[in-house]
C-alpha positions in Angstrom: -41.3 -25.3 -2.8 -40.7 -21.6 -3.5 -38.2 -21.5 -0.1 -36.2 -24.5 -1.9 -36.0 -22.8 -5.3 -35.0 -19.2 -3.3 -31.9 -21.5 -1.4 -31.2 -23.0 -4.7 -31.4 -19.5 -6.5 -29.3 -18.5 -3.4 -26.6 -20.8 -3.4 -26.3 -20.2 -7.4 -25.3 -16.5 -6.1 -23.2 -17.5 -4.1 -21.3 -19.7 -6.6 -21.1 -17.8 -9.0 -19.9 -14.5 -6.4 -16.8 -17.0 -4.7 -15.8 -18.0 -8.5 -15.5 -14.6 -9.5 -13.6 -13.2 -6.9 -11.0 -16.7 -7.2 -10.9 -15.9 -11.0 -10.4 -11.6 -9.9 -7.9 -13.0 -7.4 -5.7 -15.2 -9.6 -5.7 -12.3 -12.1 -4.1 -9.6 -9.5 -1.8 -12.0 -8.2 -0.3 -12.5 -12.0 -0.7 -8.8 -12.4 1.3 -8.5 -8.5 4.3 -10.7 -10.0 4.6 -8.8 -13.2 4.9 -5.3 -11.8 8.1 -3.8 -10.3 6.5 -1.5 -8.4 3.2 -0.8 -6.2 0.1 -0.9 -8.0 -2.8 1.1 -6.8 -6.2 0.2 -6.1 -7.6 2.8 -9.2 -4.8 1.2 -11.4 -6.2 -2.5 -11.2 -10.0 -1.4 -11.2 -8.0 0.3 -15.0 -6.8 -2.8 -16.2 -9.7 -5.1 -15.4 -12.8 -3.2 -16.8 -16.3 -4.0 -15.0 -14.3 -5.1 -11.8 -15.3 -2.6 -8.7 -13.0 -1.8 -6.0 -14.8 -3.7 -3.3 -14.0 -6.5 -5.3 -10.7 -6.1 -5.9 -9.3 -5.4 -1.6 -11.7 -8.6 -1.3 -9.6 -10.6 -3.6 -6.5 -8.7 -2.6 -7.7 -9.4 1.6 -7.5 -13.5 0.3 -4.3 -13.4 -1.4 -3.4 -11.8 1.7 -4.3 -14.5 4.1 -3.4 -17.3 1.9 0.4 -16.2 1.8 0.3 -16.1 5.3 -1.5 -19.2 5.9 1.0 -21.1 3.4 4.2 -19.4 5.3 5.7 -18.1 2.1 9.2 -16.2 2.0 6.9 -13.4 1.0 3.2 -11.8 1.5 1.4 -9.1 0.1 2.0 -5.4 1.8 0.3 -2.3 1.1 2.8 0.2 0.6 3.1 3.7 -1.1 -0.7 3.9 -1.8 -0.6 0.6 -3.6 -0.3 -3.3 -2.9 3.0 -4.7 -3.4 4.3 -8.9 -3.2 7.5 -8.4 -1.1 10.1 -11.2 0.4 9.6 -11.2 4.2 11.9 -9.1 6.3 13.8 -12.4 7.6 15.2 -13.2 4.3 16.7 -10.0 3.6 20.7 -11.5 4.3 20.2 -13.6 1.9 18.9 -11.1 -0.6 21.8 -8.9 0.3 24.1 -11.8 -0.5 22.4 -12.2 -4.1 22.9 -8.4 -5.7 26.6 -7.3 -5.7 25.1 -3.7 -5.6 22.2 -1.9 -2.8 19.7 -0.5 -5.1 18.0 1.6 -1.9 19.2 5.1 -2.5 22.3 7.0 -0.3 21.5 10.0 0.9 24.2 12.4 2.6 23.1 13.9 6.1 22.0 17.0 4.7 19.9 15.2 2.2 18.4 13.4 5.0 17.7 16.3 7.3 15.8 18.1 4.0 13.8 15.5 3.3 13.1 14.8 6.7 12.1 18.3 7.0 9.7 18.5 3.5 8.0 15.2 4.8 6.8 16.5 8.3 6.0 20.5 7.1 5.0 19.1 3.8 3.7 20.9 1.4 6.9 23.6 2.1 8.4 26.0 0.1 12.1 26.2 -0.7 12.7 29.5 1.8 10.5 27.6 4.6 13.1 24.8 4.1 15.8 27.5 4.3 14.9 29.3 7.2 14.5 25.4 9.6 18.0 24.8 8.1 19.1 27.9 8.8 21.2 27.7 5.6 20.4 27.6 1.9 18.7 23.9 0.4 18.0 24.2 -3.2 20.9 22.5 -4.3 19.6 19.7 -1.5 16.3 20.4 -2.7 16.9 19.8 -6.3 19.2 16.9 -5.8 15.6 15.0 -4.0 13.7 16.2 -6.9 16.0 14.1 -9.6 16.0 11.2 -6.9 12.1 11.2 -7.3 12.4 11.5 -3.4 10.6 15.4 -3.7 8.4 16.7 -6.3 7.0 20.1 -6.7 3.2 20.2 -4.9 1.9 23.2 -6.2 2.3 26.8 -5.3 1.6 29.0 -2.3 -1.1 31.4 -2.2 0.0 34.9 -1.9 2.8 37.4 -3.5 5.3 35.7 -5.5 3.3 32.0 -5.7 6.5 30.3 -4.8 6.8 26.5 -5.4 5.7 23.9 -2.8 7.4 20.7 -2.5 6.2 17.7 -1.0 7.5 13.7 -0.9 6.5 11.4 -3.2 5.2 7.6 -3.9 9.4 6.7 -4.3 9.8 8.5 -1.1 7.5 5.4 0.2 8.9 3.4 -1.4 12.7 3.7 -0.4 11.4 3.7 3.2 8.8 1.0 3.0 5.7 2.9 4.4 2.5 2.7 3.4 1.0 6.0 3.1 2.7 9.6 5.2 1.1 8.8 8.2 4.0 6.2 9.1 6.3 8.3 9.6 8.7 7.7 11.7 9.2 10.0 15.0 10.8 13.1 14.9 12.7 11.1 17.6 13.9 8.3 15.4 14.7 11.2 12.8 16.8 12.5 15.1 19.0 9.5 15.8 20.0 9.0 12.4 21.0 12.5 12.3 24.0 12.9 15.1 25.6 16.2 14.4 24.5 19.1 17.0 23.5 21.4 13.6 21.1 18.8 12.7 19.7 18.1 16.0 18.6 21.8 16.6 17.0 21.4 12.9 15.3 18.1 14.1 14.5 20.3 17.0 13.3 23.3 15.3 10.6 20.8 12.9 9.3 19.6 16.3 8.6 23.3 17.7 6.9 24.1 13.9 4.9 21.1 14.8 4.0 22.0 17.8 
């Protein structure tokens, strides 16, 4: 008798655990659809009070799957520190085709080599960017910081407490990665940056890195 009313008691859990996280679930998804931008774990947990985190990635995991068992023209991606409902890659022509205008931002080859250089020395200083460039950035470097591409870190310890500068969430963003550690390769860098100035740059990163 007792092992039928612990099953029972058990199954009730259980129940009432799968409803919670369907309700939890249905409530990110309308939160997903209604935000332009990645939302973070710490910013749902915000907006849904006496929900824990472990929760919230399990309900997240299942909206996961369920895109990709339905075969929707999108699925959820974690991207920029955050979780994101993005059209798949293969629709992307037609996406092009819809807005008259790219909304990813241009950036000049200098621009590029800067910010490729903050995002692998990061956090840097303006002379550190300098001295790999071999020329002066801050007009570079300020140009990335009203992109939202750059933002200032901190300061370095030491005479003078200089301003470091690191990449930010945009920075993600615009390159669809999901935290710094995918980066691309200083290789790949390098390809998009042709000119024999740039290369030794690239080149001079790697040796840094080294």
């Amino acid at each position: 008798m007792e092992t039928e009313v612990l099953q029972d008691s058990e199954e009730q859990t259980s129940k009432h655990d799968s409803e919670k996280i369907e309700t939890l679930k249905s409530i990110l998804e309308a939160i997903l659809f209604a935000a332009s931008e990645p939302i973070t774990l710490k910013q749902f947990q915000h907006a849904i009070p006496n929900t824990n985190i472990r929760d919230i990635r399990k309900a997240l995991t299942k909206l996961q799957y369920e895109y990709q068992e339905m075969d929707r023209s999108f699925h959820l991606i974690e991207i920029a520190n955050g979780f994101q409902i993005c059209s798949k890659p293969e629709y992307s022509d037609w996406i092009r085709k819809f807005y008259i205008q790219q909304v990813r931002v241009t950036l000049s080859p200098s621009a590029l080599e800067t910010l490729a250089i903050v995002a692998y020395k990061q956090p840097i200083t303006r002379s550190d960017v300098a001295n790999i460039r071999g020329v002066n950035s801050d007009s570079v470097i300020n140009a990335l910081v009203e992109k939202d591409l750059v933002c200032v870190s901190g300061r370095k310890e030491g005479a003078g407490r200089s301003l470091l500068f690191s990449t930010t969430d945009t920075f993600l963003q615009q390159f669809g990665l999901k935290d710094k550690s995918e980066l691309p390769s200083l290789e790949e860098i390098e390809q998009l940056l042709p000119s024999a100035n740039n290369i030794e740059s690239i080149n001079a990163v790697q040796e840094e890195l080294e």
